[in-house]
C-alpha positions as CSV (number, residue, x, y, z in Angstrom):
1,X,-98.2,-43.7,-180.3
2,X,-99.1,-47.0,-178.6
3,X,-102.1,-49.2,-180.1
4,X,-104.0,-51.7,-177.7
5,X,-107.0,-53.6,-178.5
6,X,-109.2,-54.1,-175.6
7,X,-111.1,-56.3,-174.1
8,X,-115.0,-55.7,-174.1
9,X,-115.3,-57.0,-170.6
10,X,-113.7,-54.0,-168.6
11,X,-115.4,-52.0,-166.7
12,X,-116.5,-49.4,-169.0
13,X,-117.0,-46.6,-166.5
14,X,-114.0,-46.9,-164.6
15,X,-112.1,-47.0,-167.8
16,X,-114.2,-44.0,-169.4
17,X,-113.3,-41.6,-165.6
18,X,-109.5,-43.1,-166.1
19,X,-109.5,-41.5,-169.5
20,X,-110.6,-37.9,-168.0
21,X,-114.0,-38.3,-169.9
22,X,-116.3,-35.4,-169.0
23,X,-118.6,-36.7,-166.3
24,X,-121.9,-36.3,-168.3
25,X,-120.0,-38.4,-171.3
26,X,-119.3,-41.5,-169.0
27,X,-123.0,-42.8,-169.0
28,X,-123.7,-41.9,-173.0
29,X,-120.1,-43.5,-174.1
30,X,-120.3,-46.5,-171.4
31,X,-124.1,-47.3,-172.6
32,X,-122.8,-47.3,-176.4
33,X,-120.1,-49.9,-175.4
34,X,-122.5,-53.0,-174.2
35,X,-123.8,-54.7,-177.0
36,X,-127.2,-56.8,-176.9
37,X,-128.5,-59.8,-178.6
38,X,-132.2,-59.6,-179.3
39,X,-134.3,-62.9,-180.2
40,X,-137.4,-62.0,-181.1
41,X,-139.9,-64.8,-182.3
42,X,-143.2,-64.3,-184.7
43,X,-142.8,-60.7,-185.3
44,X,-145.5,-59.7,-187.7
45,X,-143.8,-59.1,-191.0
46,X,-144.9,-55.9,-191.9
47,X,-143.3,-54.9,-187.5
48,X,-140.3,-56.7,-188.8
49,X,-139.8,-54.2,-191.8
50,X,-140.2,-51.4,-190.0
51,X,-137.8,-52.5,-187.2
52,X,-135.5,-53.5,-190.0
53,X,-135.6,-49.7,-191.2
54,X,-135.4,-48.0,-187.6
55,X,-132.8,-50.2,-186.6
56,X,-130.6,-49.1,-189.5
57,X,-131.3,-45.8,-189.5
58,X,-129.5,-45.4,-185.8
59,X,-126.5,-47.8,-187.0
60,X,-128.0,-51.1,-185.2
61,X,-129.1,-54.2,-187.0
62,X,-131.8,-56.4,-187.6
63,X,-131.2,-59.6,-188.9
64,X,-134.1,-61.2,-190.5
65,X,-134.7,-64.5,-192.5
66,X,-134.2,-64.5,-196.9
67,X,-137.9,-62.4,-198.1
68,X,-138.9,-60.9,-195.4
69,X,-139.1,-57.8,-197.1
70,X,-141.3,-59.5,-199.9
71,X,-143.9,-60.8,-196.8
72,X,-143.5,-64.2,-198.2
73,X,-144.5,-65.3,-194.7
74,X,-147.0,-63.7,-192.2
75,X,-144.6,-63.7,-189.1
76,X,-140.8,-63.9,-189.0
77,X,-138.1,-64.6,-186.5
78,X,-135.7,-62.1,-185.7
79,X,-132.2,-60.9,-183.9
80,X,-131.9,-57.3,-182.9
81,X,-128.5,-56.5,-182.4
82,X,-128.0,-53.4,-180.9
83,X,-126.3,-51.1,-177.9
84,X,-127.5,-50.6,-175.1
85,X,-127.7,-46.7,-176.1
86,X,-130.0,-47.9,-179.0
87,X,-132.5,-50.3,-177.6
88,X,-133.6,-47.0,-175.4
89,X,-133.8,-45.1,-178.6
90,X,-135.8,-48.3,-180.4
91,X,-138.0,-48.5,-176.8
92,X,-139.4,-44.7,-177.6
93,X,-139.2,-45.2,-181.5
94,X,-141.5,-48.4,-181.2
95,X,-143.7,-47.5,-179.1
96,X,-145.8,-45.6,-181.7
97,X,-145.8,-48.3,-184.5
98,X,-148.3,-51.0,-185.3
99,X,-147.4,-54.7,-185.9
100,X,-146.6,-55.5,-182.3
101,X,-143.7,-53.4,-181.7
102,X,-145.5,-51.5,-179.2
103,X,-145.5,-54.7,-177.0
104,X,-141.5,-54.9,-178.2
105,X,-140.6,-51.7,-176.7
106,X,-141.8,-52.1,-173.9
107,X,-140.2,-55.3,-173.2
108,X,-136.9,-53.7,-174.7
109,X,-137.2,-51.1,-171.4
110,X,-137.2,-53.9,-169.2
111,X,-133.9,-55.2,-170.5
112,X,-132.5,-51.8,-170.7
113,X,-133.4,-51.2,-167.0
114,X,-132.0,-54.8,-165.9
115,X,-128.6,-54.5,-163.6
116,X,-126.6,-57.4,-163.3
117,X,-125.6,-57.9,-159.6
118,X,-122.7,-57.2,-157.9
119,X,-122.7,-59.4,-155.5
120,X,-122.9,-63.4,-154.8
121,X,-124.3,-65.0,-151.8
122,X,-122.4,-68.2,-151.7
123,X,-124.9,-71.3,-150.3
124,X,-123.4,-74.3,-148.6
125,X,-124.7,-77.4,-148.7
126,X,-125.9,-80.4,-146.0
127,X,-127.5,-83.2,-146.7
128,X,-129.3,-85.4,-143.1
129,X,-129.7,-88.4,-145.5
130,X,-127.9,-91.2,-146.4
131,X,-128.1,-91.6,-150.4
132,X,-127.5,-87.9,-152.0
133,X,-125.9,-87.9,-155.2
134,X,-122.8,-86.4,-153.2
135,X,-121.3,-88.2,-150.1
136,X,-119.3,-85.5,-149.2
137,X,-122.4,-83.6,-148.6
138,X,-123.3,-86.0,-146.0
139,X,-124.0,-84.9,-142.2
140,X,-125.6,-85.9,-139.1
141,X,-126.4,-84.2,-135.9
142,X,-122.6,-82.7,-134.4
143,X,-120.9,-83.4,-137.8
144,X,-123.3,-81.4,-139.4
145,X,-122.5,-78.4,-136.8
146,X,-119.0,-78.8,-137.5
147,X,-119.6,-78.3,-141.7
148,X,-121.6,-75.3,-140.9
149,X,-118.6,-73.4,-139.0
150,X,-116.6,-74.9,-141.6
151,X,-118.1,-73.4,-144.6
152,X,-119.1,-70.0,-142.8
153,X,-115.4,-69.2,-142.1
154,X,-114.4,-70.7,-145.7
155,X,-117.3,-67.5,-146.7
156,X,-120.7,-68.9,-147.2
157,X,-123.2,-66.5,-146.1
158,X,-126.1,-68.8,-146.3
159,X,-126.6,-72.8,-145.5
160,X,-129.2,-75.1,-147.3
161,X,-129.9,-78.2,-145.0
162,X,-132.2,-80.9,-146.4
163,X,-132.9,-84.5,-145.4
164,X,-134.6,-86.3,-148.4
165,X,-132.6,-86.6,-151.6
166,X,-134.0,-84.4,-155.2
167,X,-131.9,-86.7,-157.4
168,X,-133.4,-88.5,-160.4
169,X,-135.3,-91.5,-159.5
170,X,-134.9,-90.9,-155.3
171,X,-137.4,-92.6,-153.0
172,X,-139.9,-90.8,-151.5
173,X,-140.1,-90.2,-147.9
174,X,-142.2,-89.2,-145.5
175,X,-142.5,-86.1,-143.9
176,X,-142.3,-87.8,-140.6
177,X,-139.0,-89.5,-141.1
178,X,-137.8,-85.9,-143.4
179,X,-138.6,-84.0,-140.4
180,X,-136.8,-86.5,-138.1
181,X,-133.9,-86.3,-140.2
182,X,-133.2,-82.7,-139.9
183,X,-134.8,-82.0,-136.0
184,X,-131.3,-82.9,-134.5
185,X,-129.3,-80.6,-136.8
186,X,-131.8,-77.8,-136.6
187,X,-132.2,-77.9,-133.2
188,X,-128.3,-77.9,-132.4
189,X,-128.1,-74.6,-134.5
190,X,-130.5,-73.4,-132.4
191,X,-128.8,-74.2,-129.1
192,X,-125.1,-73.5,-130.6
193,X,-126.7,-69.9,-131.7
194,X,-125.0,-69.9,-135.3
195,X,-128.0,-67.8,-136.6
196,X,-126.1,-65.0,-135.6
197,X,-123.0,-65.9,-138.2
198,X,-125.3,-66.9,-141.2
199,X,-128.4,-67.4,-142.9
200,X,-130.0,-70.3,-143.0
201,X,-132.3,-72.3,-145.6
202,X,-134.7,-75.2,-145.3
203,X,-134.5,-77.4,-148.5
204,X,-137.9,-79.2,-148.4
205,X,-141.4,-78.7,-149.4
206,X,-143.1,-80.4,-146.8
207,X,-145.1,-77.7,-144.0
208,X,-144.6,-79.7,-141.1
209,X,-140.4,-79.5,-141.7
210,X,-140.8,-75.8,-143.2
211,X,-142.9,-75.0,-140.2
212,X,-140.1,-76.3,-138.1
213,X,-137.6,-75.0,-139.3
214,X,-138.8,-71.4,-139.5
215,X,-139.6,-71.7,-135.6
216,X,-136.5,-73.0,-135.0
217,X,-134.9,-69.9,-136.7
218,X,-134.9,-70.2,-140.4
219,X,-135.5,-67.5,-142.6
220,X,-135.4,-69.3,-146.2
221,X,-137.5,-71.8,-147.8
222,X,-136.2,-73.7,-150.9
223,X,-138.9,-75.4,-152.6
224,X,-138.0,-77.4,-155.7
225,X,-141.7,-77.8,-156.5
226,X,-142.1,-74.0,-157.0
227,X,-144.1,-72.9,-154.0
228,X,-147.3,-75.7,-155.6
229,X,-148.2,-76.1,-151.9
230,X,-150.7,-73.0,-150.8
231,X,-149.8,-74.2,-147.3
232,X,-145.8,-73.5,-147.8
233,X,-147.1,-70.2,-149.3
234,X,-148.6,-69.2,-146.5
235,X,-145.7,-70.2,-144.0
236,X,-143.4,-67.9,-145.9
237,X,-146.1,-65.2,-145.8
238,X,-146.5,-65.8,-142.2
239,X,-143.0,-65.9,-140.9
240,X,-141.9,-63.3,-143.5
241,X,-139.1,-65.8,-144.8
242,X,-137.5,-65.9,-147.9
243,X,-139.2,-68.1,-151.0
244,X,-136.7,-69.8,-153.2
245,X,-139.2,-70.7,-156.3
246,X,-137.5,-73.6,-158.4
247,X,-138.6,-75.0,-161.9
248,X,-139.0,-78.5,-162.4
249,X,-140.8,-80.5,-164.8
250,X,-142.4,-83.3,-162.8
251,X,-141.4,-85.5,-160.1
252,X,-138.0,-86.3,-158.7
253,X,-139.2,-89.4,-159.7
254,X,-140.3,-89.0,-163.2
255,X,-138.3,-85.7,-163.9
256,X,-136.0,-87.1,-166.2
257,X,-138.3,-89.4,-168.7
258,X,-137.4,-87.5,-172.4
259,X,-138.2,-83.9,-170.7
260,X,-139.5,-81.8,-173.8
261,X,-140.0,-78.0,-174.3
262,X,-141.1,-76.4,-177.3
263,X,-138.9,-73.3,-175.9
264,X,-137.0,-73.3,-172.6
265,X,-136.4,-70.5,-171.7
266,X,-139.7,-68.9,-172.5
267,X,-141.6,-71.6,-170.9
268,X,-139.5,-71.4,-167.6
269,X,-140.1,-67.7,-167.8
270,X,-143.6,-68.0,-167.8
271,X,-143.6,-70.4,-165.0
272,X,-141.7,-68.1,-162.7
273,X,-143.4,-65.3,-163.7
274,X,-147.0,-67.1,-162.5
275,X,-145.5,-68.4,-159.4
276,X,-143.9,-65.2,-158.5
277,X,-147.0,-63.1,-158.6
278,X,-149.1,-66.3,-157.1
279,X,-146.8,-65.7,-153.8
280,X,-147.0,-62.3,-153.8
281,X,-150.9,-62.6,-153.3
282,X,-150.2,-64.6,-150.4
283,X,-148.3,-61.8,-148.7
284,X,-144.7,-63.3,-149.5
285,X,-142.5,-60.2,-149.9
286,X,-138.6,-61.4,-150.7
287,X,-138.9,-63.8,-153.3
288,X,-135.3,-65.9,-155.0
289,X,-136.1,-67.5,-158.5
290,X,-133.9,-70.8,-159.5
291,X,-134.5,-72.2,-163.3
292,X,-134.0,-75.6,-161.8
293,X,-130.4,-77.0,-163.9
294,X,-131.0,-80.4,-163.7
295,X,-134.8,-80.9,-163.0
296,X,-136.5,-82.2,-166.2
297,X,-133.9,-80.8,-168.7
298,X,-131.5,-82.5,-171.2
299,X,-128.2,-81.4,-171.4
300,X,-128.9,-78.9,-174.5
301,X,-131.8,-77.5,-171.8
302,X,-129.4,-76.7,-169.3
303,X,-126.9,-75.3,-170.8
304,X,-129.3,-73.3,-172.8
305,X,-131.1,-71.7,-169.4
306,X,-127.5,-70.9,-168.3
307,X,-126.2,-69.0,-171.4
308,X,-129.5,-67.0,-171.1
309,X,-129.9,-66.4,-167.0
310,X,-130.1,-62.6,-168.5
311,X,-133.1,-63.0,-169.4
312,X,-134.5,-63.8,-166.3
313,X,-133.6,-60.7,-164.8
314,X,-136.7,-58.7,-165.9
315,X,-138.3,-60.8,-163.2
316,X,-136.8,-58.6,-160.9
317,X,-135.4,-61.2,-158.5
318,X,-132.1,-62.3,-157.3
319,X,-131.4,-65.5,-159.7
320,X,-130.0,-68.8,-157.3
321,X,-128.3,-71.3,-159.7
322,X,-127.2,-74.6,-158.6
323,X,-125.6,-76.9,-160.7
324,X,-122.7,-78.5,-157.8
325,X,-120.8,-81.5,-159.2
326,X,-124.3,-82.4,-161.3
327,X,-124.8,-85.6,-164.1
328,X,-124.7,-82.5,-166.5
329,X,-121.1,-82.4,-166.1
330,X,-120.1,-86.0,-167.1
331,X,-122.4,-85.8,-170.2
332,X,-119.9,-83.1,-171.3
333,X,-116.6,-84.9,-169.9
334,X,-116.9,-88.4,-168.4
335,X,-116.3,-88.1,-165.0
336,X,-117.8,-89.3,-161.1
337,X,-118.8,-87.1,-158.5
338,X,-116.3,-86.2,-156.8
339,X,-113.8,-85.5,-160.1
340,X,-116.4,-82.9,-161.3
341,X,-115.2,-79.5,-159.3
342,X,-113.5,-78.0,-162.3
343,X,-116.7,-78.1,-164.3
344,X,-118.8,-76.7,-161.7
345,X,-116.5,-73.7,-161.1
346,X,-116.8,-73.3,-165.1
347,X,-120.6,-73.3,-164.9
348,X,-120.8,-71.4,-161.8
349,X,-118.8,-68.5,-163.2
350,X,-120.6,-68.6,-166.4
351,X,-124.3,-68.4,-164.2
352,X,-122.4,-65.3,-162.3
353,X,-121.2,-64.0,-165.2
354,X,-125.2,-64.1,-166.5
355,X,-127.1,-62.9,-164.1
356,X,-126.8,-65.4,-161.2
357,X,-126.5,-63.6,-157.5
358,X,-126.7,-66.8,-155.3
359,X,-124.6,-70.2,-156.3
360,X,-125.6,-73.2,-153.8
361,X,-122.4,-75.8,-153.7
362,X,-120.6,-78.2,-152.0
363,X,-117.2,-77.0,-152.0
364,X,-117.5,-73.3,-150.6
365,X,-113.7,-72.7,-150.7
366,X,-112.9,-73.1,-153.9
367,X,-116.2,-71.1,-154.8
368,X,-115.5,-68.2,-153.0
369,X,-111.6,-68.3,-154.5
370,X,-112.6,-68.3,-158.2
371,X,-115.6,-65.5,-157.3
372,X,-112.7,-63.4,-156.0
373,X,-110.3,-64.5,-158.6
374,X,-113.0,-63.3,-161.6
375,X,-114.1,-59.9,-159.9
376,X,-110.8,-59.2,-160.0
377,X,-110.6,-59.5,-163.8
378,X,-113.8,-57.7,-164.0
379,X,-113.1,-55.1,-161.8
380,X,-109.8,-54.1,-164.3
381,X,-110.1,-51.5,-166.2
């Protein structure tokens, strides 16, 4: 008799079919073998006894705070730790109970019906202007051309190509001299016809450079202010491009004075929520949601909305993380710039590993190395 603890990472499934499991036991074993971690704030107390009860009663958990069962206070915070298998038996349980629960099942079916992709779009990145963070991001006109190739053939399926720089405290510019930083480089991509080998993204929120852009050929629109402008909406509507809706808490400018959330993630989630269904008004079909590492959060922020991509996922829209060789990094381990690759791979994976379908970076080779390199561990069974 041989003995082997496993890890909880495998592919379930594959393992469960490997075994000889009956076919119609694969999805009720593989469902009781993911686990969930449940925050639920201000529960009414009396919802939080009952779900204490039910939860027990089907061998999950509730953990609660000391006298919650006496109702010493009104509403409690709570973690529901459960499989997958019994969140949908708590989803139908709930649904007839009083105390808000009925409002908790239904959110607990949208986590049940989540599905992690199984993919990653890899997003290279170019920089027309002269002071982003990252000098090797750096291109102009034919050296820009040359990148592209570059990171196509090193596996990016999509390129981001901005001219005015999103770091803390950046100048602003104009759209005129935005738009005349990027013309040359769009309009070589046009004439070299490299649509044809990838996607390609406009990283501004200006209409006049969107507008170009998307004539030129573009098909994406990355707007770090979260699609504010009605006039951006509408281009994407128009031209049927991609929205990539990005959180950020003020300016470039300002972004960084003592950002303060009374809860991150929730408050995000709201935000995308709103500015989802604001562009789907507008006619905007294909919509990408990015929390915005980096934008007016502290370190404890960003490393917060990372651990807890999941929860974005009820959105029901790919999740694009960027966090490429950011300040976030040398908070954790003093470093410059160009020394920070190993944490970004770290964070990266972690993001993928959440939720994350699209990763925009500088270094697309190494990216698409340790993507392969971890779907092959998650792909063993």
């Amino acid at each position: 008799m041989l003995i082997e603890k496993l890890s909880t990472n495998i592919d379930s499934k594959k393992y469960l079919k490997k075994l000889g499991v009956d076919g119609g036991g694969v999805g009720i074993l593989a469902s009781k073998m993911n686990h969930h971690l449940i925050y639920i704030k201000d529960l009414p107390v009396g919802g939080a006894n009952i779900l204490k009860q039910d939860s027990l009663s089907i061998g999950a958990d509730l953990a609660v705070p000391r006298g919650t069962i006496l109702a010493i206070n009104p509403f409690v915070d709570c973690l529901l730790i459960a499989t997958t298998k019994q969140l949908e038996i708590l989803s139908k349980k709930e649904l007839a109970q009083p105390f808000g629960l009925k409002e908790l099942a239904l959110k607990l079916k949208d986590f049940i019906s989540v599905k992690k992709p199984t993919s990653v779009d890899v997003m290279g990145i170019i920089n027309a202007n002269d002071d982003s963070f990252y000098s090797g991001s750096r291109f102009k006109d034919s050296g820009a051309v040359e990148r592209i190739v570059e990171m196509v053939e090193d596996g990016a399926t999509i390129i981001d190509i901005g001219g005015v720089s999103s770091r803390p405290n950046a100048p602003v510019v104009t759209p005129k001299e935005e738009l005349e930083r990027v013309k040359p480089i769009l309009d070589l991509i046009k004439s070299e016809n490299l649509y044809d080998k990838v996607k390609f993204s406009i990283d501004s929120y200006e209409p006049s450079v969107i507008s170009y852009a998307l004539e030129s050929g573009f098909n994406i629109v990355n707007d770090i202010t979260g699609l504010e402008n009605d006039e951006v909406i509408k281009l994407c509507a128009s031209y049927d491009a991609t929205a990539v809706i990005m959180h950020m808490q003020g300016t470039p400018q300002t972004m960084q004075n003592n950002p303060q959330y009374s809860n991150i993630v929730d408050e995000i989630y709201n935000f995308l929520k709103a500015r989802k269904e604001r562009a789907i008004s507008f006619g905007v079909k294909d919509i990408v949601l990015d929390v915005g590492i980096g934008f007016g959060k502290s370190l404890d922020d960003n490393l917060r909305l990372i651990k807890n991509l999941e929860n974005f996922l009820t959105l029901e829209s790919p999740l694009l993380v960027g966090i490429s060789r950011k300040s976030m990094i040398d908070k954790i381990h003093p470093s410059n710039v160009d020394e920070r690759l190993a944490g970004t791979l770290t964070l990266h994976l972690e993001a993928v590993k959440n939720g994350a379908s699209i990763l925009r970076v500088h270094d697309v080779r190494e990216h698409i190395q340790a993507l392969k390199v971890q779907s092959s561990l998650d792909t063993l069974y």
